[in-house]
KETORPA-787236 format. One record per residue (C-alpha): residue in three letters; y, z, x. Coordinates in Angstrom, 3 decimals, always signed. Example, Ala and Ser with C-alpha at 12.3 -4.5 7.8 and 13.67 -1.06 7.14 Angstrom:
> residu / Y / Z / X
> ALA / -4.500 / +7.800 / +12.300
> SER / -1.060 / +7.140 / +13.670
***
This chain:
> residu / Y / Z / X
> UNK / +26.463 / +8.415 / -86.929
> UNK / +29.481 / +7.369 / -85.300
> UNK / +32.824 / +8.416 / -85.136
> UNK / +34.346 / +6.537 / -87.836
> UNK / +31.868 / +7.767 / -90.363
> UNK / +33.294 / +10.333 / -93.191
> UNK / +32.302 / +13.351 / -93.205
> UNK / +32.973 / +15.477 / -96.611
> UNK / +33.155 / +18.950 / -98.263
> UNK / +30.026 / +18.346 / -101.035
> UNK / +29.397 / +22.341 / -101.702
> UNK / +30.891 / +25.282 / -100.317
> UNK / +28.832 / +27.510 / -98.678
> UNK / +28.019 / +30.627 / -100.927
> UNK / +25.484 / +33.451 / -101.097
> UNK / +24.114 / +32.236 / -104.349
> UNK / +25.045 / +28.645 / -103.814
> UNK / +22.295 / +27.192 / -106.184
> UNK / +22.034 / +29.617 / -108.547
> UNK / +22.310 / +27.625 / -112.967
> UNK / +20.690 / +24.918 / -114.686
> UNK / +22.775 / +22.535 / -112.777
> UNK / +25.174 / +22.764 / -109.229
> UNK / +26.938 / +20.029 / -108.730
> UNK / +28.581 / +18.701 / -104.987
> UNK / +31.706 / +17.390 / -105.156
> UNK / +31.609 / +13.617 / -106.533
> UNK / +32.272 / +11.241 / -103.388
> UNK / +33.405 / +8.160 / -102.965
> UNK / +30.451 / +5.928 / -101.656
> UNK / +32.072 / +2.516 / -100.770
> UNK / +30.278 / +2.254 / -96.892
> UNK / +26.651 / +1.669 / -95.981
> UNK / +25.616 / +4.681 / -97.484
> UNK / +25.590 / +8.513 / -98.413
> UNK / +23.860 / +11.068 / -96.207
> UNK / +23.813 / +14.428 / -97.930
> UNK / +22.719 / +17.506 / -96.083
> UNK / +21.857 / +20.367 / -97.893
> UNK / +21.016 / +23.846 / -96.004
> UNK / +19.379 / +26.601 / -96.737
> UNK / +20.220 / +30.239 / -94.737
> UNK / +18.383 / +32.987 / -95.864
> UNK / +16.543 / +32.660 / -99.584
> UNK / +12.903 / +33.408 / -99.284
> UNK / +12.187 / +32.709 / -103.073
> UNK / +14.749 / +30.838 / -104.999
> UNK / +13.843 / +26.715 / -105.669
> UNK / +15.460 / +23.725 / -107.195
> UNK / +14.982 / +20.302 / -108.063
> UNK / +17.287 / +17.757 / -106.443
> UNK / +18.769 / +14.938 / -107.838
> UNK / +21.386 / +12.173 / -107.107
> UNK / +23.647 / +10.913 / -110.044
> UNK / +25.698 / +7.778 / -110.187
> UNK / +29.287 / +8.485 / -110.764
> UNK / +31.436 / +6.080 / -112.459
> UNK / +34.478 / +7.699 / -111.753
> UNK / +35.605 / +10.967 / -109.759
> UNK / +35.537 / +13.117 / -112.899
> UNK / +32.927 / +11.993 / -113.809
> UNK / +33.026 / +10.424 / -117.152
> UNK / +29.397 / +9.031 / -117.234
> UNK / +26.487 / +9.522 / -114.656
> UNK / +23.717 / +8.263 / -113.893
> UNK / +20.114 / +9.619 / -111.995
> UNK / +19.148 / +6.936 / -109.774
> UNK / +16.432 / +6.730 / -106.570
> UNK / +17.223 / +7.933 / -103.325
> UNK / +15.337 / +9.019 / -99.759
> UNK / +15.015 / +12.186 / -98.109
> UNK / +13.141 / +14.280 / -95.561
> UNK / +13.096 / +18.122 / -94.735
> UNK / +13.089 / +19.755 / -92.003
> UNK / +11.776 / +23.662 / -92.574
> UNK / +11.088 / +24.366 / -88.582
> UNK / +13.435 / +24.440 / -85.642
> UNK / +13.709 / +20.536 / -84.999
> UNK / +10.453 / +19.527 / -87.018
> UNK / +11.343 / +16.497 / -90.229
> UNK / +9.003 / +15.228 / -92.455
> UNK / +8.693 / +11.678 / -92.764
> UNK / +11.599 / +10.127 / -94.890
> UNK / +9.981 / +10.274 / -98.797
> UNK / +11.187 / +8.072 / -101.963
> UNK / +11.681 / +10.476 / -104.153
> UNK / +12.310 / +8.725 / -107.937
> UNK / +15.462 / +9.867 / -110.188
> UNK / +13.457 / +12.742 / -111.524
> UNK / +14.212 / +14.215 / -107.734
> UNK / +12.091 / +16.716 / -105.913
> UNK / +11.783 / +20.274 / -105.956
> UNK / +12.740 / +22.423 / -102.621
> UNK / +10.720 / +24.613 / -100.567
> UNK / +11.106 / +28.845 / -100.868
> UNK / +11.901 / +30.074 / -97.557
> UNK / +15.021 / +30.704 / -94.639
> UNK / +16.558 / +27.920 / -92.865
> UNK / +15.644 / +24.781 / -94.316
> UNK / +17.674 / +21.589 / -93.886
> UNK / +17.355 / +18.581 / -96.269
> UNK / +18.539 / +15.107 / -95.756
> UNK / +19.104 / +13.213 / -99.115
> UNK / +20.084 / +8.907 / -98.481
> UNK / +21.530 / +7.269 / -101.247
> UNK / +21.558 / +3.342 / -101.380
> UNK / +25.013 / +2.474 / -101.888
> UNK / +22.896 / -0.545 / -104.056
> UNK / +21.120 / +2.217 / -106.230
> UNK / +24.748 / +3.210 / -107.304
> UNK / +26.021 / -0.730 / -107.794
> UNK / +22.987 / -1.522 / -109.860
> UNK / +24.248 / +0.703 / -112.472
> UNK / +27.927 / -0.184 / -112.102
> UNK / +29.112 / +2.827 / -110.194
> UNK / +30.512 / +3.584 / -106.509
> UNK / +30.753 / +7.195 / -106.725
> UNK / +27.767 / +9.727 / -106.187
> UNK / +26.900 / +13.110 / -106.324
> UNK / +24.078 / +15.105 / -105.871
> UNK / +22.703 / +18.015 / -108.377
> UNK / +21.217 / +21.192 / -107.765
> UNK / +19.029 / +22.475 / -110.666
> UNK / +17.799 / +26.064 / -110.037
> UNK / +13.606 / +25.998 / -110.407
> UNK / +12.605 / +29.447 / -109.158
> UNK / +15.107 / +32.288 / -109.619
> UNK / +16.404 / +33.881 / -105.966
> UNK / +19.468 / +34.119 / -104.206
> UNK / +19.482 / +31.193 / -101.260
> UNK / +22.578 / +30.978 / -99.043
> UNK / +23.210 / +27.199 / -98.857
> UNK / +26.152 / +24.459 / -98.822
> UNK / +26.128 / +20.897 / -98.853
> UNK / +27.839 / +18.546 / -96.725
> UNK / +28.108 / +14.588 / -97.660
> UNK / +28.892 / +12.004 / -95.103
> UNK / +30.330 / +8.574 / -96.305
> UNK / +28.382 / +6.371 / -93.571
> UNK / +31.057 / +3.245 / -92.174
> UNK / +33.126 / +3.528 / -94.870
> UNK / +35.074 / +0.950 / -96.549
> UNK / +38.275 / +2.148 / -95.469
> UNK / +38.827 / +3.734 / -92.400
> UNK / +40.271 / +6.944 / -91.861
> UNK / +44.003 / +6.515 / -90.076
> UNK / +44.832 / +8.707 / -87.094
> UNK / +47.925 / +11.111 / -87.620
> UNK / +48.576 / +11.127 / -84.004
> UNK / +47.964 / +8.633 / -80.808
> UNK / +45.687 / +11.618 / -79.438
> UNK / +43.176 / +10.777 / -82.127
***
């Protein structure tokens, strides 16, 4: 990561963050190298979901799209899996406290259906209150963020 990477709001942290048949992150704009989605979980001993990334074609969005992405998890203090394909059918989480999960998207998984926006769902598997967020970062972005001061 570097400096001029974009880092955005995806999910607000919440007590029940992933509780319904479907959560959605905010829908981000993925023109850059790439979308690096990191999803953590506080304290939730019990409650699962399946994660998938969708295609946006707009910031609405009007039509989606599942599509293929990468990811690893890391359910230890500084231990990752290897980085996993994971098809658009997604994966399912792990129960427990303090999980982190890194979810790539392709910004070429997105083009090959038409689309530069992405998102990434949250489909509740095993009932239980997990204390979670999501953060996206836009990865060299197209457009670079402008300073609002010289200090920056």
């Amino acid at each position: 990561m570097n400096f001029a990477d974009h880092i955005v709001h995806g999910l607000a942290p919440d007590t029940d963050a992933f509780a319904g048949a479907t959560v959605n992150s905010d829908v981000i704009d993925a023109a850059g190298s790439g979308v690096l989605f990191i999803i953590y979980k506080g304290v939730g001993t019990t409650g699962t979901s399946t994660v998938t990334v969708e295609a946006c074609d707009d910031i609405t969005p009007t039509t989606t799209a599942a599509v293929p992405f990468t990811y690893r998890t890391n359910t230890a203090t500084d231990v990752w899996s290897a980085w996993t394909a994971a098809t658009a059918a997604g994966f399912v989480t792990t129960a427990g406290s303090n999980h982190i999960y890194q979810v790539w998207v392709d910004p070429a998984e997105l083009a090959e259906e038409g689309y530069r926006y992405v998102r990434l769902d949250m489909a509740e598997e095993a009932d239980g209150a997990v204390l979670g967020g999501i953060l996206a970062i836009v990865l060299d972005p197209r457009y670079q963020v402008q300073p609002t001061s010289l200090i920056d």
